[in-house]
Backbone bond lengths (Angstrom), bond angles and torsions (degrees), N, CA, C in turn:
res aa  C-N    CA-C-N  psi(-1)  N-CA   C-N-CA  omega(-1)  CA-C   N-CA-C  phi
1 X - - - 1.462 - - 1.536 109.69 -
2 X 1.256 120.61 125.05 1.644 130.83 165.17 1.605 126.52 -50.90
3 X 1.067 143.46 100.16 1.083 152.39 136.57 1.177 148.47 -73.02
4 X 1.853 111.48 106.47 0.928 113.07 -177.41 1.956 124.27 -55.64
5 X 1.318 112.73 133.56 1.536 118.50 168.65 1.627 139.35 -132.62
6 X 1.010 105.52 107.73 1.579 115.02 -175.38 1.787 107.49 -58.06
7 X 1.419 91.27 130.92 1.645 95.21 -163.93 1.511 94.92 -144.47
8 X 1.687 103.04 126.91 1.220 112.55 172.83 1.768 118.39 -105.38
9 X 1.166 113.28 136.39 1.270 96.79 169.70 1.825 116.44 -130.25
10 X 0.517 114.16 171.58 1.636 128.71 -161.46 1.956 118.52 -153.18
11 X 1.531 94.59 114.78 1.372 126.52 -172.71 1.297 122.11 -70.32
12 X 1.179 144.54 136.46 1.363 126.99 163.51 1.685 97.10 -105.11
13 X 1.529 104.63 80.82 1.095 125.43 179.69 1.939 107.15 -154.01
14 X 1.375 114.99 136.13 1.514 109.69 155.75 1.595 112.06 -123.53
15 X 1.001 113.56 18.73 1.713 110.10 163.47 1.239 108.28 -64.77
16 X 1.458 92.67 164.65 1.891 113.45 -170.17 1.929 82.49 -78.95
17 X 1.055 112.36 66.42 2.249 103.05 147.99 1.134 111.37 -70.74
18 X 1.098 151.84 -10.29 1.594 156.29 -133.98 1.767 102.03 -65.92
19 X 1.379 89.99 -60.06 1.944 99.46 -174.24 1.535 106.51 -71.98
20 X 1.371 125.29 -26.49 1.464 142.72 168.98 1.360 117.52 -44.84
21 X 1.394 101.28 -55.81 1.619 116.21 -170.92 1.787 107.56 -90.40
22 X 1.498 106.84 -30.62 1.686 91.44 171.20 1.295 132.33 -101.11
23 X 1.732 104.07 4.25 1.448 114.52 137.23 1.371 120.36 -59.79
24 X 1.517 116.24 -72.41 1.482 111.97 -179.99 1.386 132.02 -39.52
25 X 1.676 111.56 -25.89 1.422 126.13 -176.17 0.820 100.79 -102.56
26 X 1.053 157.06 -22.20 1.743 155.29 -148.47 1.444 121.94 -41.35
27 X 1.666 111.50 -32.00 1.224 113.51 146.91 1.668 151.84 -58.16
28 X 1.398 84.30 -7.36 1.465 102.76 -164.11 1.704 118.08 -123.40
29 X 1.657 101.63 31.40 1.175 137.63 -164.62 1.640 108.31 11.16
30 X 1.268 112.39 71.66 1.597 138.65 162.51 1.733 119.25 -42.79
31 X 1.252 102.54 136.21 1.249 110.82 172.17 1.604 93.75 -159.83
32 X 1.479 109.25 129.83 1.981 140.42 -158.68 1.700 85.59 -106.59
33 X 1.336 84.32 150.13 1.782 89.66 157.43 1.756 94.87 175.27
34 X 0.989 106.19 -166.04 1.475 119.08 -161.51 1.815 107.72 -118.98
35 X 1.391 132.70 108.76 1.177 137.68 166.92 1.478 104.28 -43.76
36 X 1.613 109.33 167.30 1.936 114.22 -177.85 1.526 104.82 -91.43
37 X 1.568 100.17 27.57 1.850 91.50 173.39 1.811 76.71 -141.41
38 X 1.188 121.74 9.40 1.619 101.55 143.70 1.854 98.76 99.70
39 X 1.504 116.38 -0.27 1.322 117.26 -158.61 2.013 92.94 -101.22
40 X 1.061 92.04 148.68 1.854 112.18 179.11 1.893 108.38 -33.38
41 X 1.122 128.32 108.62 1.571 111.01 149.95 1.045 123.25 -131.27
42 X 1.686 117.29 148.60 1.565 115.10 167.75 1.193 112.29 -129.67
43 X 1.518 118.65 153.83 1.429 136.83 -160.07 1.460 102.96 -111.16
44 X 1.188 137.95 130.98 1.263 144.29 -155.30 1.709 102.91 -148.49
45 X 1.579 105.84 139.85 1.473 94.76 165.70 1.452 100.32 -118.00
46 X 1.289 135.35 117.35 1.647 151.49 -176.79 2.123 103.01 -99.16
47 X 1.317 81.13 122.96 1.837 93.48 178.58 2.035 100.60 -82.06
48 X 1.237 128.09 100.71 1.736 95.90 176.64 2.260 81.78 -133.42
49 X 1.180 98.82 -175.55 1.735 127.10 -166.84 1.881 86.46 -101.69
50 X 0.943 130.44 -6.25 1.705 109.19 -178.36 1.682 110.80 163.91
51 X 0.694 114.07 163.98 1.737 117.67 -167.07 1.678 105.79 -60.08
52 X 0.976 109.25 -48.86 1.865 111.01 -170.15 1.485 92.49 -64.18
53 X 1.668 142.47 -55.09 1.039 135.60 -176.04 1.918 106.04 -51.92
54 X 1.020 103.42 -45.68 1.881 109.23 -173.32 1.408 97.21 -55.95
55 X 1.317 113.90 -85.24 1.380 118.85 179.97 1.358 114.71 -34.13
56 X 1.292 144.21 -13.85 1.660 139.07 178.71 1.433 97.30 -105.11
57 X 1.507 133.98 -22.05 1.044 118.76 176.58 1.546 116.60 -79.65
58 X 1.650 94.12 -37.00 1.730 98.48 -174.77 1.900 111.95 -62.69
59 X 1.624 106.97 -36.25 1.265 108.97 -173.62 1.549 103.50 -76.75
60 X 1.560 127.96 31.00 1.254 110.75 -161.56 1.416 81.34 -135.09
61 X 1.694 102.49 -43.25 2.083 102.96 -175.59 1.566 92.69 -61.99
62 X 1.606 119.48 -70.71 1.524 130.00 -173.07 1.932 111.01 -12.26
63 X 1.835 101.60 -56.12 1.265 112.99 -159.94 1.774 91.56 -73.69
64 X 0.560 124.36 -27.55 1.616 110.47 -154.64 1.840 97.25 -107.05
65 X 0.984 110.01 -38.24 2.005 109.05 -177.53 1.730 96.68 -62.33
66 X 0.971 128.15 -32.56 1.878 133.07 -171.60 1.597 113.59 -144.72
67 X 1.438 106.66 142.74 1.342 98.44 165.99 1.745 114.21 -95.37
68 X 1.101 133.67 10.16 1.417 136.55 -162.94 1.435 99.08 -93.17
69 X 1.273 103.19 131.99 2.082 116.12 -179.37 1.233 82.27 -50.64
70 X 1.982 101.22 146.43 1.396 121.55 174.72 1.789 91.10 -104.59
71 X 1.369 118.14 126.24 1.147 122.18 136.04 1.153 137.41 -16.65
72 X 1.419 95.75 -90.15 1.784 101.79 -166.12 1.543 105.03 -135.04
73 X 1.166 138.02 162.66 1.936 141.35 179.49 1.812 90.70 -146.73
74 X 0.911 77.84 138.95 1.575 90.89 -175.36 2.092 113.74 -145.73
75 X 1.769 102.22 98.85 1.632 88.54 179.03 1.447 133.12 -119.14
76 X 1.247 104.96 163.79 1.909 93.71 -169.90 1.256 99.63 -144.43
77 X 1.433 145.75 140.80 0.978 155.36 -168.06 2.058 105.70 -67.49
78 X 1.278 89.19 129.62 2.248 88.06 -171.65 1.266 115.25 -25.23
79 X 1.337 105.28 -56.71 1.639 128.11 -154.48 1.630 99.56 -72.06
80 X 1.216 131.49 -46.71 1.487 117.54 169.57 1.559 110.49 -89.31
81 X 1.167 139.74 4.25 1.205 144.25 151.08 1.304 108.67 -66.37
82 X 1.239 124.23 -45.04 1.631 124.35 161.38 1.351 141.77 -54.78
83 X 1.734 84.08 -35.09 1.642 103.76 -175.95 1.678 105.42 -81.09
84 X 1.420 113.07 -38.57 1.480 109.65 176.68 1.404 118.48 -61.76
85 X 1.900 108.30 -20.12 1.364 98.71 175.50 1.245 122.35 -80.66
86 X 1.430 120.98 0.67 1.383 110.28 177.22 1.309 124.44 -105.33
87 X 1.902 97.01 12.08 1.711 99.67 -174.07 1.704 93.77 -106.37
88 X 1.311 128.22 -12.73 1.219 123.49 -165.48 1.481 111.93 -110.57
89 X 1.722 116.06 118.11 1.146 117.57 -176.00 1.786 133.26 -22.35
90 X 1.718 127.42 109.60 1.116 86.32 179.47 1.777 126.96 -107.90
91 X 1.543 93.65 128.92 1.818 82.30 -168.20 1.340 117.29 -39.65
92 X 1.976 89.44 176.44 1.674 86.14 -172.47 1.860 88.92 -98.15
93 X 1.470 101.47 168.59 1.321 103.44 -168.84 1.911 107.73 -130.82
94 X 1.144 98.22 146.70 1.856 106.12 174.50 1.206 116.80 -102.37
95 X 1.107 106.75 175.65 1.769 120.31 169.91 1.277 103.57 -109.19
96 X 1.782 109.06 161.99 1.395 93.57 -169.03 1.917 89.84 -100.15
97 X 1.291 131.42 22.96 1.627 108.73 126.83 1.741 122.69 -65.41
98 X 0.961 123.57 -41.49 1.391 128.00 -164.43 1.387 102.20 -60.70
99 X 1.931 115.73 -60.68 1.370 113.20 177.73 1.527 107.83 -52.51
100 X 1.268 115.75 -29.67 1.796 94.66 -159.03 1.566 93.84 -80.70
101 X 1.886 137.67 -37.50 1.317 92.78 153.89 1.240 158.78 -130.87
102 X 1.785 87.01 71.51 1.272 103.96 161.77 1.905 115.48 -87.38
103 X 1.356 97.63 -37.34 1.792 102.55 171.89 1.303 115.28 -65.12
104 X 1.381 128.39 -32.23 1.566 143.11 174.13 1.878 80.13 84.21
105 X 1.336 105.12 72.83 1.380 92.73 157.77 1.844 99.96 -158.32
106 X 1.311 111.54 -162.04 1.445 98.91 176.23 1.527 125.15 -105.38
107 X 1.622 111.97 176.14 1.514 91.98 -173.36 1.609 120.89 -89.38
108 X 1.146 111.56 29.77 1.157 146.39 163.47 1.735 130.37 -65.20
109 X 1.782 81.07 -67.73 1.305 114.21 149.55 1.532 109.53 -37.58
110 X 1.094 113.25 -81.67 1.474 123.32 -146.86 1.803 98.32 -78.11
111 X 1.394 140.02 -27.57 1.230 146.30 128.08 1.505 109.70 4.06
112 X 1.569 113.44 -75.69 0.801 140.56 -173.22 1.516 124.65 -43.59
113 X 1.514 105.23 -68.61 1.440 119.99 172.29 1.577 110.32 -53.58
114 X 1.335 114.75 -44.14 0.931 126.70 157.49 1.653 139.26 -22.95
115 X 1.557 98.90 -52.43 1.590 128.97 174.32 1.842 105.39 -78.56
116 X 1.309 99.34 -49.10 1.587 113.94 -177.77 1.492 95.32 -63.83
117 X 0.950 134.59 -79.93 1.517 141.61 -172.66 0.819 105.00 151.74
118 X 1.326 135.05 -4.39 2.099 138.90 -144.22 1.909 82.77 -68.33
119 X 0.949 110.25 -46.84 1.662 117.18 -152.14 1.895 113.91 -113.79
120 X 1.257 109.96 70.51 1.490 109.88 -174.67 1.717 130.52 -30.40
121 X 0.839 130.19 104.35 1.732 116.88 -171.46 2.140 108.15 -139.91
122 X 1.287 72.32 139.57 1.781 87.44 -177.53 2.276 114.75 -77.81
123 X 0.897 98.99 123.46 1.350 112.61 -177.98 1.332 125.38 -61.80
124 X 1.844 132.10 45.95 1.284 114.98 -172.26 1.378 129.56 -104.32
125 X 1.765 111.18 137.31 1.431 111.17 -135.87 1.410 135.40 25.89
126 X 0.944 154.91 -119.98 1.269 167.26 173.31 1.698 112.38 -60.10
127 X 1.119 126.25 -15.55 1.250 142.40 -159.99 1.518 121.21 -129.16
128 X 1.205 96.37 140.04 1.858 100.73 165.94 0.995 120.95 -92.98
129 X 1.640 136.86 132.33 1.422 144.10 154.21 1.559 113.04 -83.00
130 X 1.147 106.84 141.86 1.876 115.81 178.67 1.002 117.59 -113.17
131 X 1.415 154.44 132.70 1.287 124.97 157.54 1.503 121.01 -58.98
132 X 1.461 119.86 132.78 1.799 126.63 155.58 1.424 114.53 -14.52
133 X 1.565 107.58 -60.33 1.334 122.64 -158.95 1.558 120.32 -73.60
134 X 1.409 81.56 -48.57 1.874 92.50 164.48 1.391 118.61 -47.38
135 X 1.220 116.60 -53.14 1.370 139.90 176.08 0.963 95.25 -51.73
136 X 1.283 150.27 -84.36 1.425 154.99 157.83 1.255 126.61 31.24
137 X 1.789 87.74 -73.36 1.538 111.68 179.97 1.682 108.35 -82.17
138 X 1.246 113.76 -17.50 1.373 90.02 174.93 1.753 119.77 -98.77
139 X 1.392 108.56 6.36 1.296 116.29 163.73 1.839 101.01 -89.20
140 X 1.049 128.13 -44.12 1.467 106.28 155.02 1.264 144.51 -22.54
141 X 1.729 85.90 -77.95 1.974 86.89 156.91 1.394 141.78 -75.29
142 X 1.283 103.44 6.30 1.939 107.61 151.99 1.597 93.96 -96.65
143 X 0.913 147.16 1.65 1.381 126.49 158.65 1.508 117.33 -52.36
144 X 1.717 70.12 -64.27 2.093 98.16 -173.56 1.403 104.38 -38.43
145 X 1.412 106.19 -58.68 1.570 115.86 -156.02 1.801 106.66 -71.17
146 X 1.493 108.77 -19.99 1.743 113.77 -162.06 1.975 81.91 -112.11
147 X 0.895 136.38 -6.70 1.553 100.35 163.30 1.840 100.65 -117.30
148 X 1.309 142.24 18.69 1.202 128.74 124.65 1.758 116.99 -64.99
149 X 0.783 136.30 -56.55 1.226 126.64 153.50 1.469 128.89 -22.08
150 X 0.981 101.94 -55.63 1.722 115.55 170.97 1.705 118.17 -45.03
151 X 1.700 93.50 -58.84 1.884 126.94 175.21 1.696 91.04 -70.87
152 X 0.824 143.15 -54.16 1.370 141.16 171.99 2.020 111.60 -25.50
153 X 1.234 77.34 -75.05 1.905 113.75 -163.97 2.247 95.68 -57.53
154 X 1.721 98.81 -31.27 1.386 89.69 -164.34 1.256 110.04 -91.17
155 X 1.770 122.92 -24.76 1.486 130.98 166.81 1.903 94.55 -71.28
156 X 1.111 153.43 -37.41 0.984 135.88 169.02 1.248 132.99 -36.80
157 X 1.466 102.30 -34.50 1.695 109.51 -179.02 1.430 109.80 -87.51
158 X 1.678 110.00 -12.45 1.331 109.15 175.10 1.461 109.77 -174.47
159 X 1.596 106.37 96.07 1.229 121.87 170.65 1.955 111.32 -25.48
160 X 1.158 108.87 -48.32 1.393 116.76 -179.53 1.224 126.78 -72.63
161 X 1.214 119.51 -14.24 1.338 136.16 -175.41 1.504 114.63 -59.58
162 X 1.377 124.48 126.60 1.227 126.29 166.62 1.750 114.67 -78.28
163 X 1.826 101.86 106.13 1.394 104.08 -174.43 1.505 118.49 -101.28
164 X 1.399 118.83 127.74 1.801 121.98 -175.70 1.289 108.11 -94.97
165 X 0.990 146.37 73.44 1.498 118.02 150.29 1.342 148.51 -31.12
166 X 0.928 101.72 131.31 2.006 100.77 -174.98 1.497 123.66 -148.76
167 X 1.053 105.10 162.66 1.344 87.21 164.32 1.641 116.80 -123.86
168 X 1.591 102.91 101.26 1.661 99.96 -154.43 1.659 92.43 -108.76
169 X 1.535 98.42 179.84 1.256 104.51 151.88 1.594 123.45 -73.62
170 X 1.424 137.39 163.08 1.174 136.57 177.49 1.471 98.66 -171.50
171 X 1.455 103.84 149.82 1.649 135.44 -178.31 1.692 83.60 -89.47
172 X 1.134 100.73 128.55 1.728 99.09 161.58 1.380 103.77 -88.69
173 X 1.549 133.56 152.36 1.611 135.15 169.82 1.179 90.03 -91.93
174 X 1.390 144.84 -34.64 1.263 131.94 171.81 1.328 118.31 -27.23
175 X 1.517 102.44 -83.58 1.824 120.50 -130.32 1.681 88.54 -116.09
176 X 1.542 125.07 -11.31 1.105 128.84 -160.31 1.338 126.45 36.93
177 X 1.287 98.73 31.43 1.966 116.89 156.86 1.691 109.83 -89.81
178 X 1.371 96.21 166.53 1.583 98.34 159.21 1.610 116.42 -112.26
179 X 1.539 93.74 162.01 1.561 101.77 174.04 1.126 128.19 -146.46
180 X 1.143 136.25 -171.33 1.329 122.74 -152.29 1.341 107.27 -132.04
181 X 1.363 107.50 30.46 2.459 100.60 -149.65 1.496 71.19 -139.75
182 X 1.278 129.13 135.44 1.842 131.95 169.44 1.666 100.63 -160.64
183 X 1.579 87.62 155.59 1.368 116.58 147.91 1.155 134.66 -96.27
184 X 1.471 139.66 161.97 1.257 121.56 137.37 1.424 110.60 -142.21
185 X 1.542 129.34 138.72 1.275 130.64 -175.32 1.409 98.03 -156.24
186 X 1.727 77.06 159.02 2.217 91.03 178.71 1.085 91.12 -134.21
187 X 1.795 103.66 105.80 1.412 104.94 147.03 1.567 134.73 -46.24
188 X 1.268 110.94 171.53 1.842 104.99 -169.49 1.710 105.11 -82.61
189 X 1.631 127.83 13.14 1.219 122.24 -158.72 1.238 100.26 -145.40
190 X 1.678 119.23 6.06 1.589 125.81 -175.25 1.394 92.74 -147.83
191 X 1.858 96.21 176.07 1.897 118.44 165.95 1.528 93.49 -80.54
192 X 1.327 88.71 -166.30 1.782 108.01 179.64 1.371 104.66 -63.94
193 X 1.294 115.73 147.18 1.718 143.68 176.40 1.419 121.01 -126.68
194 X 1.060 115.37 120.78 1.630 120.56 -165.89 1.373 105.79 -106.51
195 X 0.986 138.43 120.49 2.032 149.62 177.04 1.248 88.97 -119.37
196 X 1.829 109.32 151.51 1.099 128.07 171.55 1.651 103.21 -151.00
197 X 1.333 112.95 164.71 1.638 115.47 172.08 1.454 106.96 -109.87
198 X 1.424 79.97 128.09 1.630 91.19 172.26 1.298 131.37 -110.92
199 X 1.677 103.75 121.25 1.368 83.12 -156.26 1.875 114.73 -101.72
200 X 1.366 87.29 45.05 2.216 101.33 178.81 1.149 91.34 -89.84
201 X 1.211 118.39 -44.09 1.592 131.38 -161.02 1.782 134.47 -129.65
202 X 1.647 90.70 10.78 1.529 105.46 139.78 1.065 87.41 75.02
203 X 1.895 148.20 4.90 0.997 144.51 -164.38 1.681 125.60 -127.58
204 X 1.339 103.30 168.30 2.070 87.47 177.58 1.732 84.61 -120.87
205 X 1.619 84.28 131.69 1.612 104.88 176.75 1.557 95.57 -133.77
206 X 1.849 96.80 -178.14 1.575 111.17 -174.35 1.674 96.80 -73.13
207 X 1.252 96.48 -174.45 1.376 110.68 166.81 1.706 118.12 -165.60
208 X 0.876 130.11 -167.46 1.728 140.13 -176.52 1.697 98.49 -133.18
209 X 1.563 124.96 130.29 1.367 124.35 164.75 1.625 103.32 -56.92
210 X 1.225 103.30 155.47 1.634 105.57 157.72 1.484 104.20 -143.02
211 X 1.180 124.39 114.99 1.792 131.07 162.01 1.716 104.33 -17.20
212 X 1.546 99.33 133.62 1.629 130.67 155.39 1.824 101.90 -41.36
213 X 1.110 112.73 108.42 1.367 111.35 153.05 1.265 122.49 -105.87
214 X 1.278 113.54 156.47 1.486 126.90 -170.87 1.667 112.62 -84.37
């Protein structure tokens, strides 16, 4: 008897194969995406009579759609591959316009990480999905990293300076956006001074407070 099986496989590859592999598979109704260490995978559903038949077919599609060592193959019969998907939360997901501005960078940018592995994302049709959350955290850690920088840049101008960190609102004088990443310090030879990072222009400039709104 034939059984359908959902079969993942995984590349020790992060090049763009994406259009490569769902050409080569195309029969085997493919969907690419990127493992959370950034390495190549595709999801395959394979018809075989018993595991030794699956496994000789998969190591036979695997070898011939790519030449890059496969990692890992991993299979589970459709029907509980299905069923687990409906017990397990499913995140919410972006576009990679949405992530890029949420990172304040371009979609180029986010392409990129993408290609590199920096940034894991699932391949559907023509398009990438991201997770929200992921995204999340890596707008976090350009926080982290862009308001030490900020606290950096403002004791620079004056060892003496009493420096606040926050995370306020601010008018950029730059880009005449607001943002949310600030300083504030008083040098020993001025009033208060407000710096912020900007991230249009990759830079720490002045800014204007603006009140917490609700």
């Amino acid at each position: 008897m034939t059984t359908k099986y959902s079969v993942r496989v995984e590349y020790r590859t992060r090049d763009n194969v994406d259009e490569q592999l769902l050409d080569a598979l195309a029969a085997y109704h493919p969907a690419t995406g990127r493992s959370l260490r950034g390495w190549v995978e595709v999801y395959l559903t394979v018809p075989a009579e018993d595991f030794v038949q699956l496994a000789q077919t998969t190591i036979a599609l695997t070898g011939k759609a790519l030449g890059a060592p496969v990692l890992a193959v991993e299979f589970m019969p459709l029907d509980e591959f299905d069923a687990r998907l409906g017990l397990e939360p499913i995140p919410a997901l972006v576009s990679v316009s949405e992530a890029a501005e949420m990172l304040h960078v371009s979609r180029q940018a986010v392409l990129q990480r993408i290609e590199n592995g920096t940034l894991p994302a699932t391949r559907i049709g023509n398009a990438w999905a991201i997770q929200r959350d992921r995204v999340g955290r890596e707008v976090a850690n350009a926080e982290d990293d862009a308001l030490a920088a900020v606290v950096g840049a403002a004791r620079a101008l004056d060892p003496a300076a009493d420096v606040r960190a926050s995370m306020v609102l601010l008018h950029c004088d730059r880009c005449d956006e607001v943002h949310r990443l600030a300083v504030s310090y008083r040098p020993a030879s001025t009033g208060v001074l407000e710096m912020c990072w900007c991230p249009r222009v990759r830079g720490i400039v002045q800014g204007t407070h603006l009140p917490e709104t609700e």
